[in-house]
PLY file of the C-alpha trace (Angstrom):
ply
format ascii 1.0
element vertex 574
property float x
property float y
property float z
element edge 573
property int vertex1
property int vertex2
end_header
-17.55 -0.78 44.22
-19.80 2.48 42.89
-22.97 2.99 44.54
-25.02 1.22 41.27
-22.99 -1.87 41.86
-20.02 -1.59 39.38
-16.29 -2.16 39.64
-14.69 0.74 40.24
-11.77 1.49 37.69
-8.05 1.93 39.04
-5.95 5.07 37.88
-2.28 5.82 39.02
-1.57 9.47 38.99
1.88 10.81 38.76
2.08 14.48 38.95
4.88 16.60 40.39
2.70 18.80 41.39
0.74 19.18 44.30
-1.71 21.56 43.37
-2.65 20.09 39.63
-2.10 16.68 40.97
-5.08 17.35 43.98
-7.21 18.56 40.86
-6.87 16.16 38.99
-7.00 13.56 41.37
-10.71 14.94 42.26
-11.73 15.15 38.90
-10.64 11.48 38.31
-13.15 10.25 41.70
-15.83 11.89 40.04
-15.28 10.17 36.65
-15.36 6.95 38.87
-11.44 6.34 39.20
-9.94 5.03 42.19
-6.82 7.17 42.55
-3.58 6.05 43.42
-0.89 8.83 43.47
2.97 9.58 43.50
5.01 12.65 43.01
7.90 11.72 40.96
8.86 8.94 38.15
10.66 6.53 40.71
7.97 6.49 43.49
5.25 6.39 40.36
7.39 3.61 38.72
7.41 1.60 42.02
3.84 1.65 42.36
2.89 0.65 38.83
5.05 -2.22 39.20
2.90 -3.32 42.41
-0.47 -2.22 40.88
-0.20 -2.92 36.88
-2.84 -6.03 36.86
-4.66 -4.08 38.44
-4.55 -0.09 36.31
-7.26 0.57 33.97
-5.18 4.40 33.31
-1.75 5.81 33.96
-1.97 9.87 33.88
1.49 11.25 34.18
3.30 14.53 33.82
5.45 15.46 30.95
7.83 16.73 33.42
8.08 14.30 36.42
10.92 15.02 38.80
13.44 11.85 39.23
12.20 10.66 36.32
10.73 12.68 33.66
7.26 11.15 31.75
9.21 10.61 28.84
11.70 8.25 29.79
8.60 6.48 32.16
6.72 6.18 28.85
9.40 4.70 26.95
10.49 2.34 29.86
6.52 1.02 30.10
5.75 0.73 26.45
9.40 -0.82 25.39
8.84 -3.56 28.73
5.58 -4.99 26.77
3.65 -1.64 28.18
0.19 -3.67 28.62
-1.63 -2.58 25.68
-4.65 -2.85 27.68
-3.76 0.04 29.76
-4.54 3.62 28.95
-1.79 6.12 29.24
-2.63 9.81 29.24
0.45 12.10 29.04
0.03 15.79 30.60
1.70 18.46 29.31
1.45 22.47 29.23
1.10 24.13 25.74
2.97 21.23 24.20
3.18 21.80 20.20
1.74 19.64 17.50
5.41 17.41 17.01
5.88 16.98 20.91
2.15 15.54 21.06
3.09 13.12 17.81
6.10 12.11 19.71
4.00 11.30 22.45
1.42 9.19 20.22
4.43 7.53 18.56
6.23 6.53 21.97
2.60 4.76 23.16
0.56 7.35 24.52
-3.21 6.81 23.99
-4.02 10.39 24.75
-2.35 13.63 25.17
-3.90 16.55 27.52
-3.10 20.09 28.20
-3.35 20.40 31.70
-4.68 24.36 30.86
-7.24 23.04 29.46
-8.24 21.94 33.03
-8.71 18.70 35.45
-12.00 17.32 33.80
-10.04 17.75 30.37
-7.48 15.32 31.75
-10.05 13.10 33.56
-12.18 12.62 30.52
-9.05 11.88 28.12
-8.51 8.77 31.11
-11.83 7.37 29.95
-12.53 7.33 25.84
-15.69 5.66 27.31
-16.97 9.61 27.51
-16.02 10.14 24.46
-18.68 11.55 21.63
-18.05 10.00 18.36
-16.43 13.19 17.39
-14.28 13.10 19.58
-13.68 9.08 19.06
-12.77 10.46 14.80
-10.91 13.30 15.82
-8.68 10.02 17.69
-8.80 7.89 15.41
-8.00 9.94 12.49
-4.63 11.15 14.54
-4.53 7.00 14.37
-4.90 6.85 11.26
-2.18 9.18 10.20
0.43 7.40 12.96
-0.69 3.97 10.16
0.04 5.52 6.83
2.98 7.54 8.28
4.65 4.30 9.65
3.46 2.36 6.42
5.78 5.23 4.32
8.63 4.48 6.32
8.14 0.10 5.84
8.21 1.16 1.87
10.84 3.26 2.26
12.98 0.90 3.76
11.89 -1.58 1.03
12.66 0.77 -1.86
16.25 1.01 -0.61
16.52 -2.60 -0.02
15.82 -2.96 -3.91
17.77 -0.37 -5.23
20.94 1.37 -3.55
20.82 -0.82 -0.20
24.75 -2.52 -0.22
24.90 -6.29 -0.38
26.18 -6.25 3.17
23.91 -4.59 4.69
20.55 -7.19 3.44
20.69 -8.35 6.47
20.02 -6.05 8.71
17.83 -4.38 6.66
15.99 -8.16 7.31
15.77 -7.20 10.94
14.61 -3.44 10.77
12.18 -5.03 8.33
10.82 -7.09 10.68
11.14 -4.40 13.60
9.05 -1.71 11.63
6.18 -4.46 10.58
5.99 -5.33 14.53
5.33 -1.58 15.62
2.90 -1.32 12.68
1.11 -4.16 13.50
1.18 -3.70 17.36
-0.62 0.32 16.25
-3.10 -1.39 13.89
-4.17 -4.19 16.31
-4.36 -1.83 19.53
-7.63 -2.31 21.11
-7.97 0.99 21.94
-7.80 1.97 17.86
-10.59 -0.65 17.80
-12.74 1.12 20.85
-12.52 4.47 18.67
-13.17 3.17 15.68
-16.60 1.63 17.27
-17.66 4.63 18.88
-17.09 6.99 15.23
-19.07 4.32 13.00
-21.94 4.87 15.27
-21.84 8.13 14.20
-23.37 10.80 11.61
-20.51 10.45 9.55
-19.70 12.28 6.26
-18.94 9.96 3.41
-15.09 10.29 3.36
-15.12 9.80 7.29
-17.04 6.85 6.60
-15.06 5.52 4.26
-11.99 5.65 6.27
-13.33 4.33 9.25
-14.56 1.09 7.21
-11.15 0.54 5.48
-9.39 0.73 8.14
-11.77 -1.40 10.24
-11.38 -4.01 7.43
-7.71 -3.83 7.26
-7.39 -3.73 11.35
-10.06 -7.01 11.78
-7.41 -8.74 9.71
-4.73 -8.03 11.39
-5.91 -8.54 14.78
-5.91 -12.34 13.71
-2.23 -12.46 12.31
0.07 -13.11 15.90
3.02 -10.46 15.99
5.60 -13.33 15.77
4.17 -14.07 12.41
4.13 -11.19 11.43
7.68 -10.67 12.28
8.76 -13.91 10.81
7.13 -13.54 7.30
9.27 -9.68 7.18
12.22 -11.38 8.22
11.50 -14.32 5.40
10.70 -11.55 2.54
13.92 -10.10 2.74
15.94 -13.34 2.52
13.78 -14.61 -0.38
14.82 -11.49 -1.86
18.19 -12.19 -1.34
17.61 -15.86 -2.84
16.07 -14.71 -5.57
18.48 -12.46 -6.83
21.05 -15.22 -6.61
18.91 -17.53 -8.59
18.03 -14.69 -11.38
21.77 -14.43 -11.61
22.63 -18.40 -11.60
19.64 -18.58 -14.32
18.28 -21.79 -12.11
15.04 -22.10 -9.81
17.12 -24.22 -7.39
18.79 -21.31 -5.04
15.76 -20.04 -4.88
13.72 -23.17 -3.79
14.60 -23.18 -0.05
13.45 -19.69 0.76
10.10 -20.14 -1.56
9.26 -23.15 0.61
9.56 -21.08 4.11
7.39 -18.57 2.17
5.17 -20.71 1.25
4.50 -22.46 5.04
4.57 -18.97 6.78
1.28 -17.86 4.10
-0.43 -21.42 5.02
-0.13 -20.24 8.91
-0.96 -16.18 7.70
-4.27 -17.97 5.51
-5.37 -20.07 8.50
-4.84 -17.10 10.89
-7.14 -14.61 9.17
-9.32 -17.40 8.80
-11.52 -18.64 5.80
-14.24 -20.77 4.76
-12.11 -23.91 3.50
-10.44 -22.44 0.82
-6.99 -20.83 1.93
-6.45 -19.02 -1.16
-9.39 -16.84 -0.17
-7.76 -15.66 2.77
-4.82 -14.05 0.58
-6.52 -13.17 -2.54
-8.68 -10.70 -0.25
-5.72 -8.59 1.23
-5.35 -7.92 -2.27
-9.07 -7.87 -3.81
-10.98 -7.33 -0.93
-14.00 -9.49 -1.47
-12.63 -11.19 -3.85
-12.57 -15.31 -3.66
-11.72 -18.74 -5.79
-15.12 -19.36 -6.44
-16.02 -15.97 -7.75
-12.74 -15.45 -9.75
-12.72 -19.13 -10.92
-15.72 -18.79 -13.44
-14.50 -15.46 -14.19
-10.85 -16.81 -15.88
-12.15 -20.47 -16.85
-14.46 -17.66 -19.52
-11.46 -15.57 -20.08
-9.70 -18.92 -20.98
-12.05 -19.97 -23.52
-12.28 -16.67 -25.39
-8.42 -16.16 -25.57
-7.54 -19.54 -26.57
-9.07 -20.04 -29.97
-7.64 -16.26 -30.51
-4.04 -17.54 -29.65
-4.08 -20.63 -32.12
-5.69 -18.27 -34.52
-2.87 -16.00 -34.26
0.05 -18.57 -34.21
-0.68 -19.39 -37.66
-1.24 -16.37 -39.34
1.31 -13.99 -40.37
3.67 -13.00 -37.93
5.01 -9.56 -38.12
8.86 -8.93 -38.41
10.44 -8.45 -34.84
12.22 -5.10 -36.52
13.89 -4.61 -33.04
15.93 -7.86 -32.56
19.61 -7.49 -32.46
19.63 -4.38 -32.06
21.70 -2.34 -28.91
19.92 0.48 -27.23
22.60 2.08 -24.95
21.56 2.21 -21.29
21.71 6.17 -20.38
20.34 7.03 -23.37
16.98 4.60 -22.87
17.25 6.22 -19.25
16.59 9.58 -20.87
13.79 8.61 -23.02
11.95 7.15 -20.25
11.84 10.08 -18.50
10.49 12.30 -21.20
7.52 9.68 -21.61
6.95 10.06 -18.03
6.93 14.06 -18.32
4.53 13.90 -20.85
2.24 11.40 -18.97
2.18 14.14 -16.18
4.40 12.25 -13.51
5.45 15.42 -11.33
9.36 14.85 -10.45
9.27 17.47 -7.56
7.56 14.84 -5.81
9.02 11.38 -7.17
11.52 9.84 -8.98
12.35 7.10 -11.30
15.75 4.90 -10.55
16.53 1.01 -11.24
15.97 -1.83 -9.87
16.26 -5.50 -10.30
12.44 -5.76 -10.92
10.18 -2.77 -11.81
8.12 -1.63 -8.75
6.53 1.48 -7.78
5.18 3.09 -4.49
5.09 5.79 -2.05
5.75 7.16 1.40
3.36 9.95 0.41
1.70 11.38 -2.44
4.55 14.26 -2.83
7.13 11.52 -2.15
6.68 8.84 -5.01
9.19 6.31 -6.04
9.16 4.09 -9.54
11.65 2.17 -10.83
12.95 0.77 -14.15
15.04 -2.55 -15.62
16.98 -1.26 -18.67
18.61 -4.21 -20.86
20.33 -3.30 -23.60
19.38 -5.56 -25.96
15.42 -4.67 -26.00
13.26 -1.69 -25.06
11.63 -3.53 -22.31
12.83 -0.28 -20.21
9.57 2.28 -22.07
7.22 -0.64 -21.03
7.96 -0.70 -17.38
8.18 2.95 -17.05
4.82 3.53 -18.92
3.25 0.86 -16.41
5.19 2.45 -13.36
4.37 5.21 -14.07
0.26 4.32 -13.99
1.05 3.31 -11.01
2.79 6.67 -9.80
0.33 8.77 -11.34
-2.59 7.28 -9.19
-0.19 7.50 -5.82
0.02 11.88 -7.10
-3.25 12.11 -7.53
-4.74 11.49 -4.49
-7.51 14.25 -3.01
-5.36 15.96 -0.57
-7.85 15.55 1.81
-7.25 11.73 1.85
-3.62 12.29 2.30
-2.20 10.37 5.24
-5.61 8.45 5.90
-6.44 5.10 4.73
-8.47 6.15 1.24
-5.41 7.72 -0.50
-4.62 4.48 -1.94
-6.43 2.04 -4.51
-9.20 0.34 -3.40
-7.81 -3.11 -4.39
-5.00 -4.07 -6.36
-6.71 -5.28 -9.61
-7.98 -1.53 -10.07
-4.14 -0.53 -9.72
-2.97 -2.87 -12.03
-5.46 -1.50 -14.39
-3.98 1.70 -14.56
-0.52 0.39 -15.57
-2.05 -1.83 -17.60
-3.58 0.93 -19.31
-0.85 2.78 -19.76
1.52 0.14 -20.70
-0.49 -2.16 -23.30
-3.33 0.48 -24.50
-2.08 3.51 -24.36
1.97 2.45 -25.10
1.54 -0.57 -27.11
-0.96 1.49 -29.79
0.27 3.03 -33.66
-1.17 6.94 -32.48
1.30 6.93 -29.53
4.35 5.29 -31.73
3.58 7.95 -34.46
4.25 10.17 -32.19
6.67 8.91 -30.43
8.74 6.72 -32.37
10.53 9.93 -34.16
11.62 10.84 -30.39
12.69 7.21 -29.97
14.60 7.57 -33.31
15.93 11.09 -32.33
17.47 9.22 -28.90
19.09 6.12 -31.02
19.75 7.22 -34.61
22.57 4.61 -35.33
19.88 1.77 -33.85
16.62 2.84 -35.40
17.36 4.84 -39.29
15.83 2.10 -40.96
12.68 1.41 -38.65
9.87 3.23 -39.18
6.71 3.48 -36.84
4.43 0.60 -38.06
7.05 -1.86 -38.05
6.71 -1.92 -34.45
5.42 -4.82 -33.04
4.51 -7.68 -29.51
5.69 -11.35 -30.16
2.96 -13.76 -28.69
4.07 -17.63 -27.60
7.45 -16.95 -26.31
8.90 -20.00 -24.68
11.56 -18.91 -22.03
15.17 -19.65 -22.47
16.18 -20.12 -18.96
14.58 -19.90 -15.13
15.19 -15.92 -15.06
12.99 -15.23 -17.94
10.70 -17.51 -17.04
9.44 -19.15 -13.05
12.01 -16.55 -12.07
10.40 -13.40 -14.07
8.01 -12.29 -11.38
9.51 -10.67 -8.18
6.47 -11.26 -6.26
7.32 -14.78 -5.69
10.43 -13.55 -3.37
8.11 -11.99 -1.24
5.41 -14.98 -1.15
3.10 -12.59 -2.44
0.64 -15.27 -3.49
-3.06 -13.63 -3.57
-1.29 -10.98 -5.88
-0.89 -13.09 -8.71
-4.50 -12.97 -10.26
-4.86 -9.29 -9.87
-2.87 -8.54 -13.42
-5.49 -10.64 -14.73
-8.17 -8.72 -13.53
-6.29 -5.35 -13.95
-6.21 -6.40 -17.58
-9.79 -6.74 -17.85
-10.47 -3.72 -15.80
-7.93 -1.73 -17.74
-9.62 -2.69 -21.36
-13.37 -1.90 -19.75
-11.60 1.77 -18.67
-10.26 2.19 -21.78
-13.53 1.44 -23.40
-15.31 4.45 -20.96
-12.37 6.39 -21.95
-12.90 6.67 -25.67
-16.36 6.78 -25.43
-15.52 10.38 -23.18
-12.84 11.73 -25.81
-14.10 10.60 -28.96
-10.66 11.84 -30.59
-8.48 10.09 -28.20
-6.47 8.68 -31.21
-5.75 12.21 -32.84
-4.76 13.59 -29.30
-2.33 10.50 -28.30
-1.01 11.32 -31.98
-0.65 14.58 -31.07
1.45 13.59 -27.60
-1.01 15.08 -25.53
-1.14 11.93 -22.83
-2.34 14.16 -20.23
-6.13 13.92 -21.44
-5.50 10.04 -20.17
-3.80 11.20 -16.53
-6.78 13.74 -16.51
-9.52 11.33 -17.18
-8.51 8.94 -14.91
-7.63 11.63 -11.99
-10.70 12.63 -12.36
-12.92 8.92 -12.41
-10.30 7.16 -10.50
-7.59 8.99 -8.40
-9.72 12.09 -6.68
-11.61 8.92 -5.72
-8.93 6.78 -3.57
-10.48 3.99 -1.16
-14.05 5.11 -0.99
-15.77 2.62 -2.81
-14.92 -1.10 -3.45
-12.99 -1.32 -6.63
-15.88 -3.28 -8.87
-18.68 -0.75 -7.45
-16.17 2.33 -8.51
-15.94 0.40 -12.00
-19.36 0.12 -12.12
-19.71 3.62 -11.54
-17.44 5.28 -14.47
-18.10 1.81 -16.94
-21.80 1.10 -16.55
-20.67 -2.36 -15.85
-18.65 -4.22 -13.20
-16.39 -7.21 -13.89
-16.26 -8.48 -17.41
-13.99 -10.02 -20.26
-15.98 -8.55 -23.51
-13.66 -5.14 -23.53
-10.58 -6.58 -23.59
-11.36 -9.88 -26.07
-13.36 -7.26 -28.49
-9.85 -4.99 -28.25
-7.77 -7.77 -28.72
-9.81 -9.04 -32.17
-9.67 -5.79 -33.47
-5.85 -5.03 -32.65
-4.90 -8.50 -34.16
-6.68 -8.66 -36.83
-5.58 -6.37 -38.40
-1.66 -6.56 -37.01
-1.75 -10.15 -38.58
-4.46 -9.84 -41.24
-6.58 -12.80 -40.13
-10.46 -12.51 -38.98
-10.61 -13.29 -35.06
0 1
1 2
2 3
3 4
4 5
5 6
6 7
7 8
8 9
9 10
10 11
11 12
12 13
13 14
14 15
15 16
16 17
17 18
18 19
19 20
20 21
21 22
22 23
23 24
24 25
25 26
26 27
27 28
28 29
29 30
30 31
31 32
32 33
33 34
34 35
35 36
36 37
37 38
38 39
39 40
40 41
41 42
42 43
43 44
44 45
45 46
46 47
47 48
48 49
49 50
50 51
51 52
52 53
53 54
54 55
55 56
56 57
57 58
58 59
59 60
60 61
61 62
62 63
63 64
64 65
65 66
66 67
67 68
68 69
69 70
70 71
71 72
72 73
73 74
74 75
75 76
76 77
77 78
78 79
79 80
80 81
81 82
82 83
83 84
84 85
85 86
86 87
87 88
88 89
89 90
90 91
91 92
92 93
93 94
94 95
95 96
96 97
97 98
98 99
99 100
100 101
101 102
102 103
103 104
104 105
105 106
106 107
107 108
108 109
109 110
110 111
111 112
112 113
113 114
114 115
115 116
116 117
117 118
118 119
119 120
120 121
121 122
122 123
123 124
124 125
125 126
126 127
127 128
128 129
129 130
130 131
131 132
132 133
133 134
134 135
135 136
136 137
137 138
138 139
139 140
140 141
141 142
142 143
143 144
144 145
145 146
146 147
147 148
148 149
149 150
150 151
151 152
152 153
153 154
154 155
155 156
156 157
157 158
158 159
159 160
160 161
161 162
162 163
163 164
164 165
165 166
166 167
167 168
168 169
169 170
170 171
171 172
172 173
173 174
174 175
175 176
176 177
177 178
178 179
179 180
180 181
181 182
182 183
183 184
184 185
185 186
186 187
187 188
188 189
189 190
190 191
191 192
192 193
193 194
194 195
195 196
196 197
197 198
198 199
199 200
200 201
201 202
202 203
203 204
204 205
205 206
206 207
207 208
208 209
209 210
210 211
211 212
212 213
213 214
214 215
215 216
216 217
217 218
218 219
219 220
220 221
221 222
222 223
223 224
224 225
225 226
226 227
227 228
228 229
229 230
230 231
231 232
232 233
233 234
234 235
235 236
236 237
237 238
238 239
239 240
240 241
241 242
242 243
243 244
244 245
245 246
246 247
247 248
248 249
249 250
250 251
251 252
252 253
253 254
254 255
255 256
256 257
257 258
258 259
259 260
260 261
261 262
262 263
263 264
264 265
265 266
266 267
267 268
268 269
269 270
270 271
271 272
272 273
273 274
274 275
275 276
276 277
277 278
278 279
279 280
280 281
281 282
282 283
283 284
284 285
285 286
286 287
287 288
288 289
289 290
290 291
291 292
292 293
293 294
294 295
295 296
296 297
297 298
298 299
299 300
300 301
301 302
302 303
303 304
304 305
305 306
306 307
307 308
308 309
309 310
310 311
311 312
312 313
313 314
314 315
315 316
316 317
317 318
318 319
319 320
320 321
321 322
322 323
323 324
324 325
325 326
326 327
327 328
328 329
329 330
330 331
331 332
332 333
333 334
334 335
335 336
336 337
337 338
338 339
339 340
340 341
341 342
342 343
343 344
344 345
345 346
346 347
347 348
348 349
349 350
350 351
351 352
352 353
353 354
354 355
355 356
356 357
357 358
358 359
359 360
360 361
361 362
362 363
363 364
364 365
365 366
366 367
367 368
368 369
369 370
370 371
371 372
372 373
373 374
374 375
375 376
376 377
377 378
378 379
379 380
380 381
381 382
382 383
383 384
384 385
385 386
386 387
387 388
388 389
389 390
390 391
391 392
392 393
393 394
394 395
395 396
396 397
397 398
398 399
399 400
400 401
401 402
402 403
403 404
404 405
405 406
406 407
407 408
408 409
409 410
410 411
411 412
412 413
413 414
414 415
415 416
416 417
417 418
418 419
419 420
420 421
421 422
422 423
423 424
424 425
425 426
426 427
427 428
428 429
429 430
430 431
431 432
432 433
433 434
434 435
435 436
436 437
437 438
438 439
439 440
440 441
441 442
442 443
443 444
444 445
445 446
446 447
447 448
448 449
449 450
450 451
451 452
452 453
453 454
454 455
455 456
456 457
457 458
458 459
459 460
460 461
461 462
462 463
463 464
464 465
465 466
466 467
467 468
468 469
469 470
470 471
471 472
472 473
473 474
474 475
475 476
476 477
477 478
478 479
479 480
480 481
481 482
482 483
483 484
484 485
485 486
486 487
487 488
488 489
489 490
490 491
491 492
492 493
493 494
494 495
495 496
496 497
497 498
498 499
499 500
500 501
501 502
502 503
503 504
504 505
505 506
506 507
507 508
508 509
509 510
510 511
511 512
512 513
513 514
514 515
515 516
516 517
517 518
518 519
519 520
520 521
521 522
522 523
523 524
524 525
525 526
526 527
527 528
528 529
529 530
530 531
531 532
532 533
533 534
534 535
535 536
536 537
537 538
538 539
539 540
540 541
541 542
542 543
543 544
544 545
545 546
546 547
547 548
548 549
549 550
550 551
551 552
552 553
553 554
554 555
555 556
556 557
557 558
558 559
559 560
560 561
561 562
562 563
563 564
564 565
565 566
566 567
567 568
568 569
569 570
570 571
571 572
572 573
């Protein structure tokens, strides 16, 4: 006991040698340590198997005879490692990628043992840390998350586009591996302590900003047990596997099996996290944070009654020729065209790429590493949609502030804003006559043979298609392979996001239409890197709307854009 009363705290000490190891020995005592001591990595690993319920600290030496700290740190982190106790690695003049290999093997804190004994003894307790000190952690935390995240995406960009069919699953399996270290980071107490200690200080807006995303994301988690965690990895990647069977057998049935495992594992994710009675609102918020059924419910049941009577209006009024049916557009050559469109958006190909995939999907292990892919078919132009909205996407992921890079706020701030962006791109920007006059002599110049009798305005979207067969239809959406469920609203709200954008837009560049005429998309990518983008995580998505609209949330942008596009597309008053 300390002379005030208190439990004294228990730290083993393993230090080759004798004269650092006496100094910092002292300097532990008069932080308030108990010291226990050895003076090599098999004596040291001897007495931490004797004494680990008991260890609040391990400080070792980089370079313990016997056994070096390396190997001890590996061999106590891979054994289950106690997350509970600290380990403090000591090192002299070790450079910046031997102290990240340190972090990412389990250390809590690395010391320079020039920088003296007390530096060592206060690294054992984060207790005496400041709350600078706690963000200076924390942020090194923070870039361990999105650094690990980049290599889980990576993996899962490979898996859907040049992973062999062999190899699915094990892919399954490191999956599921690279989720469990994630998780085990996120939900460290220790990230938890730090994160405490910097929110209770005088933060700087973008500090805290970070520190609240990734307190929200972390609180989450720590509810979620690892074997979940594991198992629902483990599940995506053979409901990807189904699903790509059943897209290719045209029939829901392959399919079914791993959709109902999916399906289960989210039930025990929902009740995990926790909610108020209403699963769904569990899921729907790791996708629209603060987001929930009975805020979103009103929201669509409005949407509903506005686009209905526009619909029937529409189905039976004049209905424009489908000039492109029939028609073959040869793969390479829509390949090519997509990647012009994407060079005049702005995407920057020295830091991403566009390749295909079964389903269009974009993301990133970085913002100078982004990765989009595209469906081509033949037998439609499908391929310029999906790139345009990919390519939203990929624009936001370059556009980051650099100084968000590898923190939490250099991504969107919910999913529904993202979606807006693609959705912008793809249906206002792509789907409008000033881009296809400009354009659509490009598209000819690609696919003379196809398109010499086409001309721009004959261009049109068919509304009230019934699907032919499970893979255009239940089978469509790739999200269901992955029991994504809470995603499945937030193209709904992207749309509505995306019009009210578009709306704030034009009102900003008054000759928008003459400029997309004129090709020049980059006044879009430079509006929105400049309202949205530069902006990353710092504010909730609806407050950032808000912000650049005037207005959060609402369905009177898009119905008022749809009226006017339709109208006069079909001639009939909506």
């Amino acid at each position: 006991m300390t002379s005030n009363g208190q439990q004294r705290r228990k730290a083993l000490l393993l230090d080759g040698d004798a004269l650092s190891a006496r100094r910092i020995r002292r300097a532990l005592r008069q932080q308030g340590f108990e010291v226990l001591s050895a003076p090599d990595g098999e004596q040291g690993l001897t007495l931490l198997i004797d004494e680990l319920l008991h260890l609040d600290v391990l400080v070792m030496s980089v370079d313990l005879p016997v056994r070096d700290g390396w190997s001890l740190l590996r061999l106590v982190r891979a054994a289950g490692g106690e997350r509970d106790l600290r380990i403090v690695m000591v090192g002299r003049r070790l450079d910046a990628a031997r102290r990240e290999q340190l972090r990412w093997l389990g250390a809590d804190a690395v010391a320079d043992d020039e920088e003296g004994a007390q530096a060592v003894a206060s690294a054992a307790r984060p207790a005496t840390l400041g709350w600078s000190g706690a963000l200076a952690c924390a942020l090194g935390r923070m870039h361990e998350l999105k650094d690990l995240s980049g290599l889980v995406f990576l993996a899962t960009w490979d898996q859907q586009t040049y992973l062999p069919p062999k190899g699915e699953d094990a892919r399954g399996h490191q999956l599921a591996t690279l989720q469990g270290i994630l998780h085990e980071r996120l939900v460290d107490p220790a990230l938890g302590e730090l994160l405490e200690r910097a929110r209770a200080g005088p933060l700087e807006d973008d500090e805290r900003a970070m520190v609240r995303v990734l307190s929200r994301e972390r609180d989450r988690a720590v509810r979620v047990p690892p074997s979940l965690v594991r198992a629902l990895a483990q599940a995506q990647s053979r409901g990807l596997t189904a699903w790509r069977a059943a897209r290719q057998a045209r029939s829901f049935a392959p399919f079914a099996p791993a959709l109902k495992t999916l399906l289960e594992l989210r039930r025990q994710q929902a009740d995990a996290i926790g909610h108020g009675g209403e699963r769904y609102d569990a899921l729907l918020d790791g996708y629209e944070p603060g987001m929930t059924v009975a805020r979103l419910t009103p929201v669509l049941a409005r949407l509903k009654e506005r686009l209905v009577p526009i619909v029937r209006a529409l189905a039976s009024a004049r209905q424009p020729e489908d000039v492109l049916s029939g028609r073959r557009f040869e793969a390479e050559t829509q390949r090519r065209f997509t990647l012009r469109l994407l060079e005049e958006m702005g995407f920057d190909f020295g830091a991403g790429r566009q390749d295909q995939s079964v389903h269009p999907f974009s993301g990133g292990t970085h913002a100078r590493d982004v990765r989009l892919t595209t469906r081509i078919d033949e037998g439609q132009l499908s391929a310029v949609f999906a790139s345009l909205h990919e390519g939203g996407h990929g624009l936001c992921e370059q556009g980051y502030s650099e100084a968000h890079h590898r923190t939490p706020l250099a991504a969107a701030p919910s999913t529904g804003l993202d979606e807006a962006q693609a959705r912008l791109w793809e249906n206002l920007v792509g789907r409008s006559r000033p881009f296809w006059r400009r354009f659509f002599p490009v598209l000819q110049q690609h696919f003379p043979q196809s398109l010499s009798d086409v001309t721009a305005d004959g261009l049109t979207e068919l509304l009230g298609v019934t699907p032919p067969h499970d893979t255009a239809g239940v089978l469509q959406d790739i999200h269901w392979s992955s029991g994504d469920l809470g995603y499945f609203p937030t193209y709904a709200l992207g749309n509505l996001y995306g019009a009210s954008l578009f709306a704030a837009l034009r009102r900003d560049a008054t000759d928008l239409d003459e400029r997309l005429e004129r090709g020049e998309l980059t006044v879009v990518t430079r509006w929105l890197r400049e309202k949205i983008h530069s902006q990353g995580s710092r504010h909730d998505a609806e407050e950032l709307v808000a912000r650049i609209c005037g207005h959060g949330l609402r369905d009177d942008d898009l119905i008022e854009y749809l009226k006017a596009k339709y109208s006069q597309l079909c001639g009939v008053a909506l």
